[in-house]
C-alpha positions in Angstrom: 0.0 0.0 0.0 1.7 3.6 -0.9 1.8 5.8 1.7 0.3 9.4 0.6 2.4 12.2 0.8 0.3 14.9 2.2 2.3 17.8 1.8 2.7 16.6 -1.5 -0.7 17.0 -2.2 -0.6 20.3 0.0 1.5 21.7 -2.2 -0.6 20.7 -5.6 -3.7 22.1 -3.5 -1.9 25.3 -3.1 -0.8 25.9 -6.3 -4.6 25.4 -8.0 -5.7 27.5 -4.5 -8.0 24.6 -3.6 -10.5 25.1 -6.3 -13.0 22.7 -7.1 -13.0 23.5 -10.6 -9.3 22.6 -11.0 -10.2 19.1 -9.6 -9.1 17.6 -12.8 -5.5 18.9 -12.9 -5.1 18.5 -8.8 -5.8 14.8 -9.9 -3.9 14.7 -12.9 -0.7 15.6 -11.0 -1.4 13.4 -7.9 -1.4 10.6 -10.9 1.6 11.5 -12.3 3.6 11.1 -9.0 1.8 8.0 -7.8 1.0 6.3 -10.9 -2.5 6.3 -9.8 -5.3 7.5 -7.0 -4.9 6.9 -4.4 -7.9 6.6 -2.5 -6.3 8.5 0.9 -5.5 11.2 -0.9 -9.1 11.6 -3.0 -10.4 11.8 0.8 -7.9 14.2 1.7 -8.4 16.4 -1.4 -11.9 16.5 -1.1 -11.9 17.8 2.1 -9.6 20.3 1.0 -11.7 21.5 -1.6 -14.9 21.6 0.4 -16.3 18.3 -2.0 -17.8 15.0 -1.3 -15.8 12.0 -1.8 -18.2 10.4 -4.2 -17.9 13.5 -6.4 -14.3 13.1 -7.3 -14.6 9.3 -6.8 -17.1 9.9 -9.5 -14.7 12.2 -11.7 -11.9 9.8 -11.3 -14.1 6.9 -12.8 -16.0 8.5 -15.4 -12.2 9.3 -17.4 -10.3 6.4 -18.5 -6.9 8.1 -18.0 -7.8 8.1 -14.0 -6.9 4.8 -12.4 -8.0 3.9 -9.0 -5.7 0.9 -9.3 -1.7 1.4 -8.0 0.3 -0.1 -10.8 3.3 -1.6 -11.3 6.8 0.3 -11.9 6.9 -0.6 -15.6 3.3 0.1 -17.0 2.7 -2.0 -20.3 0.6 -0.7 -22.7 -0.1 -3.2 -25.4 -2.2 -1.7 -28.4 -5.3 -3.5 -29.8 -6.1 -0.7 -32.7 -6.5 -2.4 -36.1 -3.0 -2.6 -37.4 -1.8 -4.2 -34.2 -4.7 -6.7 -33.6 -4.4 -8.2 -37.1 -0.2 -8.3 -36.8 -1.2 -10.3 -33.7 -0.7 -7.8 -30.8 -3.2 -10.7 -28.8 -0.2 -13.2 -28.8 2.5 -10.4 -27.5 0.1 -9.8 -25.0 -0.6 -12.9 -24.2 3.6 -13.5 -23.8 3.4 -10.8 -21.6 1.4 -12.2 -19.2 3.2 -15.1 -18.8 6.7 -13.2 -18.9 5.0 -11.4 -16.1 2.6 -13.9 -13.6 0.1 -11.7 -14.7 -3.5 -12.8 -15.2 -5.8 -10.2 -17.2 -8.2 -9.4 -14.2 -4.6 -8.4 -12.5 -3.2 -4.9 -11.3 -0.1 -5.6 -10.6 2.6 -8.3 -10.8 3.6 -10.1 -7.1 6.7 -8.3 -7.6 5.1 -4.5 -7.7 7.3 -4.2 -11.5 4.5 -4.6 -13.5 1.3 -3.6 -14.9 0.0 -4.8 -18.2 -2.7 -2.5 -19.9 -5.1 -3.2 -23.1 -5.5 0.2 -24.9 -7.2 1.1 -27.8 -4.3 2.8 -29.8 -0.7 3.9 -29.6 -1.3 5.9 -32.5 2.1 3.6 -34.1 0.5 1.8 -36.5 3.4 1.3 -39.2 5.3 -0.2 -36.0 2.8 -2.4 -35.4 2.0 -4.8 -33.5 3.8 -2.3 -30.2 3.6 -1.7 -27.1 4.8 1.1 -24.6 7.0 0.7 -21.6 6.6 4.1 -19.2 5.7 5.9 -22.6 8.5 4.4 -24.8 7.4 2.5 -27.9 8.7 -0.7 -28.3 8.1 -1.4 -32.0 7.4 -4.7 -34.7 6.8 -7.1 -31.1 6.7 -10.9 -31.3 5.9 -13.2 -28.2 9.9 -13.9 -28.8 10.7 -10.1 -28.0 8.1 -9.4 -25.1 9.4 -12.5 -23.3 12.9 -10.3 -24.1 11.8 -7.6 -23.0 10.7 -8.1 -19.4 13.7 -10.5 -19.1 15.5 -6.9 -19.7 13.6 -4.8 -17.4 14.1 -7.4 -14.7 17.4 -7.5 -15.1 17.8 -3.5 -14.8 16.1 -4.1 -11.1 19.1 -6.6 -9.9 21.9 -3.6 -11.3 
């Protein structure tokens, strides 16, 4: 469980001068540092900003970008758009989770490294299939290569 910074989110809060109609960006940046919401600090921010719980629990579900989930260090987005799903983007996926322990209904690997993601579109499509690692486009993936790749990022945790 991460333990909420609160004057880390203090300071976020001051700088939108704890209003309500900035609840989007207030949440934007606590996701950026914490990879997600955290649900202590939607209870703290809501008090902050004089709004109920269920009203930004509400925001944070109705956008897709919002997670409610904590995720992995290495968030895997594999892309399903047309170009990828018909250069087989299911099997790299599917190599994933098994390169991972991860099962689909999962959040995060045993290990807290990783987090695999189905998403609509990279917007990469003469790379297809790809994925993204933290935002970086892995390009052209096979099962052969994902297995590769998370053999790589495991190995970057032991240096």
């Amino acid at each position: 469980m991460v333990k909420v910074d609160f004057g880390f989110i203090d300071s976020i809060l001051g700088k939108y001068g704890c209003d309500k109609t900035r609840v989007i960006a207030i949440m934007q940046e606590i996701q950026n540092e914490y990879k997600f919401l955290p649900k202590d600090a939607l209870k703290y921010v809501a008090e902050k900003i004089g709004e109920s719980e269920a009203e930004l629990y509400g925001v944070a579900t109705f956008y897709e970008n919002f997670s409610m989930n904590e995720k992995g260090k290495y968030i895997i987005k594999v892309c399903n758009g047309t170009a990828c799903h018909v250069r087989k983007s299911d099997d790299v996926q599917e190599a994933l989770y098994a390169a991972t322990g991860l099962k689909p209904d999962d959040h995060m690997s045993q290990d807290g490294l990783f987090t695999i993601e189905r998403v609509s579109c990279l917007g990469a499509c003469g790379l297809a299939p790809v994925c993204t690692v933290n935002d970086v486009v892995h390009a052209s993936m096979t099962p052969e290569k994902a297995h590769a790749l998370i053999q790589e990022l495991r190995e970057a945790e032991t240096v």
